[in-house]
N, C-alpha and C positions, 0 to 999 in steps of 0.2 A: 413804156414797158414793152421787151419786146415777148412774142408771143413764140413757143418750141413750136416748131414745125412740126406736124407727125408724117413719119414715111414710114413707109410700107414696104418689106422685103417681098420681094418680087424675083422670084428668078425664071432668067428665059429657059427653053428647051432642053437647049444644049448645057448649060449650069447645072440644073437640076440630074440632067445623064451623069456628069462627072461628080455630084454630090453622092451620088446613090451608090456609083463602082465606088469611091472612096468609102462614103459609109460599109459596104461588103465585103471589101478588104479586111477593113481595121474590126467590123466582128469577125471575121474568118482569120484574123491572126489574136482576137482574144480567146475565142473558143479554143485553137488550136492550143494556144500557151496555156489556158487553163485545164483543157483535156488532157494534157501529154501527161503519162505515168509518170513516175518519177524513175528515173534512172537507176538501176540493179546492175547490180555484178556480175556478171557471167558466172553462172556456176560453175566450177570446176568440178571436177567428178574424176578424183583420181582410182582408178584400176589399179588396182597392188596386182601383180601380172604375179601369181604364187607357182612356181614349178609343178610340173602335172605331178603328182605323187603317185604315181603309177610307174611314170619310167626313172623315177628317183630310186624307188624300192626296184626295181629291175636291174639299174644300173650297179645299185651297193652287192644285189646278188648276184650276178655277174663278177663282178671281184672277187666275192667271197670265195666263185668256185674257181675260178684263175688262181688265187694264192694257192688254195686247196691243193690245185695240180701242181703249181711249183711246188710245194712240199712232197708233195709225194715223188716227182721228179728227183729229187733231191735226197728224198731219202734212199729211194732204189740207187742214186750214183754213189750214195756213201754208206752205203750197206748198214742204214739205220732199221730197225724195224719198231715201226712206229703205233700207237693207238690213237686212233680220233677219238675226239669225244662227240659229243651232241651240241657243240657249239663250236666247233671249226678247228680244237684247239688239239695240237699232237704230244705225246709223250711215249717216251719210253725207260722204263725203271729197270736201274743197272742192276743186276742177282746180287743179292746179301742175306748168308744167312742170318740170322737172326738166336741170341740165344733164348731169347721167352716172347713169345707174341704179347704183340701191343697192336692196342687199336688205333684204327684210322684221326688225323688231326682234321678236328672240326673246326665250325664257324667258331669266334671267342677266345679260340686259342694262339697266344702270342706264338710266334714262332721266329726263328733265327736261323740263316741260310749263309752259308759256303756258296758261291756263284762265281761263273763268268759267263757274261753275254756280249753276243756278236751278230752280227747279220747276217743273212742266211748265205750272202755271198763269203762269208768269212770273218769281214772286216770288225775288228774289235773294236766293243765298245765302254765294256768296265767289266770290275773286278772284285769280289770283297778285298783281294790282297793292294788295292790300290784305296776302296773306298769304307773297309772293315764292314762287316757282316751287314748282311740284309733284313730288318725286324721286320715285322708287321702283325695286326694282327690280324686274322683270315676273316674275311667277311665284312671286314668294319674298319681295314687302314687303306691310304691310299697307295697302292702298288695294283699294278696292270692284271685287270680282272683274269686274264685267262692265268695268271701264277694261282691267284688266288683260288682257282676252281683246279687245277692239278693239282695240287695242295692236299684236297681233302679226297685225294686217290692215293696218298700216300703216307707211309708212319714215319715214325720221328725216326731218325738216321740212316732215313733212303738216302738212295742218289739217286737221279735221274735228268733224262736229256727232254728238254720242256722246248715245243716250238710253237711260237706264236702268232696268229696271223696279225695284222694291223686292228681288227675290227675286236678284239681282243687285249691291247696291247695301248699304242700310242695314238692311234688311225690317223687322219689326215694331215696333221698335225706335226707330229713327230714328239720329241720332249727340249726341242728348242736347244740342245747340247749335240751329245755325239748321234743320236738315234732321228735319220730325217726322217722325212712326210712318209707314207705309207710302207714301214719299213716291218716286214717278217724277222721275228727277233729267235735269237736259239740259245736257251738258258741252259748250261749247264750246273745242276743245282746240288747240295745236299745239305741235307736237314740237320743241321748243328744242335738244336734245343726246342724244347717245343713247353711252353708254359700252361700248362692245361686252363680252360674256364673253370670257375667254381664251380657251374652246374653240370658241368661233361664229367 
């Protein structure tokens, strides 16, 4: 029978040095693999960059008073005399006498218009004889705020020359037909019918 040998692991010097750097190693890359966070996204961090509303509101006021002066330009070359109002918007109502006073057409009231508008330079752009009368009703239809605020300076079977700036009218925009982007409009209007509210 033969007998196992017993041996003894024995390492020299030099063994034992390159046991130990290896040993060192391999936990200095299990720590490492097990320490490392786990990998995140970079946050993105969008800035919506919003226009300074400071020189937004400066810049629309600036126009406002630029159209201002062309109109008034315009009206001294065409010998209109004109009324502002309190929101940029010009008119002037042609003399008629009248045989019994009637009051002013309020918000509610349907009303119907004779018109032709054109750009301040001239160029026409409609007509009721092209597109038959203009309804609306004042306060509550959609038609270009600055009609609807002369409107209620005037009684039913005026006439009058209504100028509008853009900021009142179509503004940047235009109405995508005859009337471009920031276009000063000049209604020549008169009040066909005027369908009272039930509470007026």
């Amino acid at each position: 029978m033969l007998k196992a040998e017993k041996r003894s692991f024995i390492l020299n010097p030099m063994q034992l040095k390159e046991l130990s750097i290896f040993v060192m190693l391999l936990t200095s890359l299990l720590m490492a693999g097990g320490c490392k966070p786990k990998y995140r996204q970079p946050e993105v961090q969008e800035k919506i960059i919003a226009p300074d509303q400071a020189s937004v509101i400066e810049s629309n006021q600036l126009m406002i008073r630029q159209n201002a002066q062309l109109i008034r330009d315009q009206a001294t070359v065409r010998g209109w005399t004109l009324t502002e109002t309190g929101t940029g918007v010009f008119y002037q109502r042609y003399p008629l006498k009248r045989s019994e006073p009637s009051k002013k057409i309020e918000p509610g009231d349907r009303v119907s218009l004779e018109y032709e508008v054109r750009l301040l330079n001239g160029v026409f752009c409609y007509s009721s004889k092209d597109k038959g009368l203009k309804q609306f009703i004042v306060e509550k239809s959609d038609a270009e705020s600055g009609l609807h605020e002369v409107i209620q300076l005037l009684h039913p079977g005026d006439s009058a020359l209504v100028v509008i700036p853009p900021h009142r009218a179509f503004g940047l925009t235009g109405d995508g037909d005859r009337i471009p982007p920031r276009a000063i409009l000049v209604y020549d209007i008169r009040i066909d019918s005027v369908i009272r509210h039930q509470n007026n």
